[in-house]
C-alpha positions in Angstrom: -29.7 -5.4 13.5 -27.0 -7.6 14.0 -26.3 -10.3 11.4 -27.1 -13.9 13.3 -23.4 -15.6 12.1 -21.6 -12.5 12.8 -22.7 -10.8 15.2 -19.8 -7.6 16.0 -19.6 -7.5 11.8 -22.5 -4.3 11.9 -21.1 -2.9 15.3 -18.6 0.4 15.5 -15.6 0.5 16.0 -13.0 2.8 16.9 -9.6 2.2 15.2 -6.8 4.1 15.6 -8.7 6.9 17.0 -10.8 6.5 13.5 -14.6 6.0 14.3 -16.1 3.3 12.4 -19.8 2.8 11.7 -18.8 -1.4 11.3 -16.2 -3.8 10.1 -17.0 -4.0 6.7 -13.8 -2.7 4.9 -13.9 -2.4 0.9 -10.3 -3.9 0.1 -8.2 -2.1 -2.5 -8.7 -2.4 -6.2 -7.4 -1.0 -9.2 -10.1 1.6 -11.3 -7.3 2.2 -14.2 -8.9 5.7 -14.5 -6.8 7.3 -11.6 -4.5 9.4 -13.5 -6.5 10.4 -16.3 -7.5 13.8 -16.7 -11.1 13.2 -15.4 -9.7 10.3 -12.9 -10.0 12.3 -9.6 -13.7 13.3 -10.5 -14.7 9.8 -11.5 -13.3 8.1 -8.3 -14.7 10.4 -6.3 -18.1 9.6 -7.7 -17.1 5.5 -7.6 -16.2 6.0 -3.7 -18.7 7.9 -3.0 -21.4 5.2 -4.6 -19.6 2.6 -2.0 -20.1 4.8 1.0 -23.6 5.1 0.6 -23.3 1.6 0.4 -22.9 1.4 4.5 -19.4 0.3 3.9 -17.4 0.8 7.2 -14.3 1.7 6.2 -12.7 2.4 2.0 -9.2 1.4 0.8 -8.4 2.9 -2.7 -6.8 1.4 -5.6 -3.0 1.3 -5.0 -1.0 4.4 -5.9 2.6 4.8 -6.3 5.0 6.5 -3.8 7.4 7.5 -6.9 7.7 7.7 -10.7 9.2 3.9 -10.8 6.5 2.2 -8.5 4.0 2.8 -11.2 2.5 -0.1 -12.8 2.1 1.8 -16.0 4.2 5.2 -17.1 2.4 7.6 -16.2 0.0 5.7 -13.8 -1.3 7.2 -10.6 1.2 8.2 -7.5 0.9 10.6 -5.2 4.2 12.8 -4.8 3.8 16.5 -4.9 1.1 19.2 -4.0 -0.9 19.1 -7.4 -1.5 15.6 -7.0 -2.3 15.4 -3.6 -5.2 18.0 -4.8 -6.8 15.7 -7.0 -7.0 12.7 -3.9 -8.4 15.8 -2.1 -11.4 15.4 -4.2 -12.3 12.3 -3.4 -11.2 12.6 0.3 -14.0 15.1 0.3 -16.9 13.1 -1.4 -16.1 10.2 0.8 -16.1 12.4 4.0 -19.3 13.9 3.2 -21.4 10.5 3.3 -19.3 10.6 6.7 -17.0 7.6 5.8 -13.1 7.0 6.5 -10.8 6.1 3.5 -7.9 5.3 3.7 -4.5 5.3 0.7 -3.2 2.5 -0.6 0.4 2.8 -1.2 1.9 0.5 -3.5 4.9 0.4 -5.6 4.7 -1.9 -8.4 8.6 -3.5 -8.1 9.3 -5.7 -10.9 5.8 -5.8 -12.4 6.2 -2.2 -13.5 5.6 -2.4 -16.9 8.2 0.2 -17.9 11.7 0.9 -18.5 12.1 2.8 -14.3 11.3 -0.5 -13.4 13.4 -1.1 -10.2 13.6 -4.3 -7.7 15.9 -5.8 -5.2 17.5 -7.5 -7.5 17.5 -8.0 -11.7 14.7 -10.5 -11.4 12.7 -10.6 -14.1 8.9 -11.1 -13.7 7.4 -14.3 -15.8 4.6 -11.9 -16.4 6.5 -8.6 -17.5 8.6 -8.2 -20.3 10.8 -6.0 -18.7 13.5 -6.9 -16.4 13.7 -4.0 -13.1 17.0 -2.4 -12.7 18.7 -3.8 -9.0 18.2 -0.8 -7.0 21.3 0.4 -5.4 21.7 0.3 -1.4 21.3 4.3 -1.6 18.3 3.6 -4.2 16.7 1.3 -1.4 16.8 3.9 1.1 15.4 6.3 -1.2 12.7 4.2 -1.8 11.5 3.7 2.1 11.7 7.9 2.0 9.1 7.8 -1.1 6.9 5.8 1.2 7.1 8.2 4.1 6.7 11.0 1.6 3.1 9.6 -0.2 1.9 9.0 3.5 2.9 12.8 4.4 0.6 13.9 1.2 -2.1 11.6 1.8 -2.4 12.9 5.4 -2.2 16.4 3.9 -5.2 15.3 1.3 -6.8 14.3 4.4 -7.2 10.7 4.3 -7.9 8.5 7.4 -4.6 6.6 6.8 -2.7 4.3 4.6 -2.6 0.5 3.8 1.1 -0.2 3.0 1.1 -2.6 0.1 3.6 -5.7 1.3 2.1 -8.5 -0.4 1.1 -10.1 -3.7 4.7 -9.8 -5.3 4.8 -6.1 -5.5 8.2 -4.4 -4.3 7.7 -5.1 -0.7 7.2 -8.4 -1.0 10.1 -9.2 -3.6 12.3 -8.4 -1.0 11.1 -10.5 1.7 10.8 -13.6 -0.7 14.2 -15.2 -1.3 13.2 -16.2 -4.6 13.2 -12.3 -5.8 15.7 -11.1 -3.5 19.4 -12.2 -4.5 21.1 -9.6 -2.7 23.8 -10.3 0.2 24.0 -7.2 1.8 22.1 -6.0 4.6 18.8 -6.1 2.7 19.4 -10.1 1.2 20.3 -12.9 2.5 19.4 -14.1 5.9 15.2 -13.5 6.5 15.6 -10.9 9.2 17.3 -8.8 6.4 15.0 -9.5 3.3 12.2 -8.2 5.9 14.5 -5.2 6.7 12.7 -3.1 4.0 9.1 -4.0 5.2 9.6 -3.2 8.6 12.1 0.1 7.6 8.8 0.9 5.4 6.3 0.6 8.2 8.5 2.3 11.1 9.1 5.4 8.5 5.7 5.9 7.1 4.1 5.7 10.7 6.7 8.4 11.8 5.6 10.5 8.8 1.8 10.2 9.4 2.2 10.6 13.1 1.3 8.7 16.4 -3.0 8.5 15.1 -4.9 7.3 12.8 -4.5 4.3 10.9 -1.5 2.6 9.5 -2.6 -0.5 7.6 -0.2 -3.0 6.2 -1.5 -5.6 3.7 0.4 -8.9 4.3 0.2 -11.9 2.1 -0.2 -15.3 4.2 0.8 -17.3 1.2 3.0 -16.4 -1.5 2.4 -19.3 -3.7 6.0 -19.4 -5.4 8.9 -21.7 -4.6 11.4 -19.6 -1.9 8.6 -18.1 -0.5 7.7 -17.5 3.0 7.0 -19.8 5.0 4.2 -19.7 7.5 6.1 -19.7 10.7 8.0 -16.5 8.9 4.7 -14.7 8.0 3.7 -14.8 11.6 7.2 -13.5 12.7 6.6 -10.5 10.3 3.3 -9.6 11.4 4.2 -9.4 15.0 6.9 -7.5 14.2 5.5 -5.1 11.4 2.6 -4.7 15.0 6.1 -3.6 17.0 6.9 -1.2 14.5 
């Protein structure tokens, strides 16, 4: 039965080749229990819950491409073959009530609350009591391969796709606000370089999922800081994070 203000919100859909059963996504949230010891079995079981639910389409809690991205030492990323086990798990218990997740990645930037932290630049966050290391121009690149890498693994754990965390101050969007991003080389400075990262970010990670399924990106449309984007500038990225 359609809903009588809404009336496509209960109708499939097919996104990115990805059949869904409607347009109710369950946004990303954090569980805290990811990387404990009994964190894959629990999340499968929490995921599962929501795809009985009738939810359309599942986003998990954000997890780190690297080490540094964390938001706590030793929080939940997705970088080798024994972690991408464990997402497996829940991959399968979502599957099986035959609904499509998809992996948030997300790397923390300077609200990592540990001593890797890295950012675009020394920055510290008002919230954190740790100031990120300024990564290097070979560390930034290194960083957009870590992206490409956890979407690689999270295909392999057979996810749906990802949703590419850019917004709500987290690494991708420190570099594209001015305010956390004091660098003048060719990834600071002028706006079509602080957005260099987010849009070298999006163009890897699709090449490293490949030309189907679904590549998300989660884009704030309001920064609320002073140097932040402006609106005409958030448009300018979506259409271009669409191109790439």
């Amino acid at each position: 039965m359609a809903h009588p203000l809404y009336p496509r919100l209960l109708a499939p859909l097919v996104l990115g080749g990805v059949p869904l059963a409607n347009r109710v996504v369950m946004g990303a949230m954090h569980l805290g229990w990811e990387a404990d010891g009994d964190g894959a079995e629990r999340s499968a079981a929490f995921y599962a819950e929501r795809a009985m639910g009738g939810v359309g389409l599942i986003i998990t809690g954000g997890i780190a491409p690297n080490a540094a991205g964390c938001i706590v030492e030793g929080g939940a990323k997705l970088t080798d073959a024994a972690e991408t086990a464990r997402h497996r798990q829940v991959v399968q218990a979502v599957h099986a009530l035959n609904t499509p997740i998809c992996l948030q990645i997300l790397h923390a930037g300077r609200y990592a609350r540990h001593r890797q932290a890295v950012a675009p630049s020394a920055v510290q966050a008002p919230l954190n009591l740790v100031r990120p290391k300024a990564l290097s121009a070979d560390a930034v690149e290194a960083q957009i391969a870590d992206f490409a890498r956890c979407a690689r693994l999270a295909r392999q754990a057979g996810y749906d796709g990802v949703e590419i965390m850019g917004s709500e101050g987290y690494l991708i969007n420190q570099f594209i606000a001015r305010r956390t991003n004091r660098r003048d080389d060719q990834w600071g400075g002028a706006y079509e370089n602080r957005i260099r990262f987010a849009l070298a970010v999006a163009a890897r990670v699709r090449q490293a999922w490949g030309p189907d399924g679904l590549v998300l990106f989660r884009l704030s449309i309001l920064d609320l800081i002073a140097e932040g984007s402006t609106f005409e500038e958030i448009v300018c990225l979506a259409r271009r994070l669409a191109d790439a």
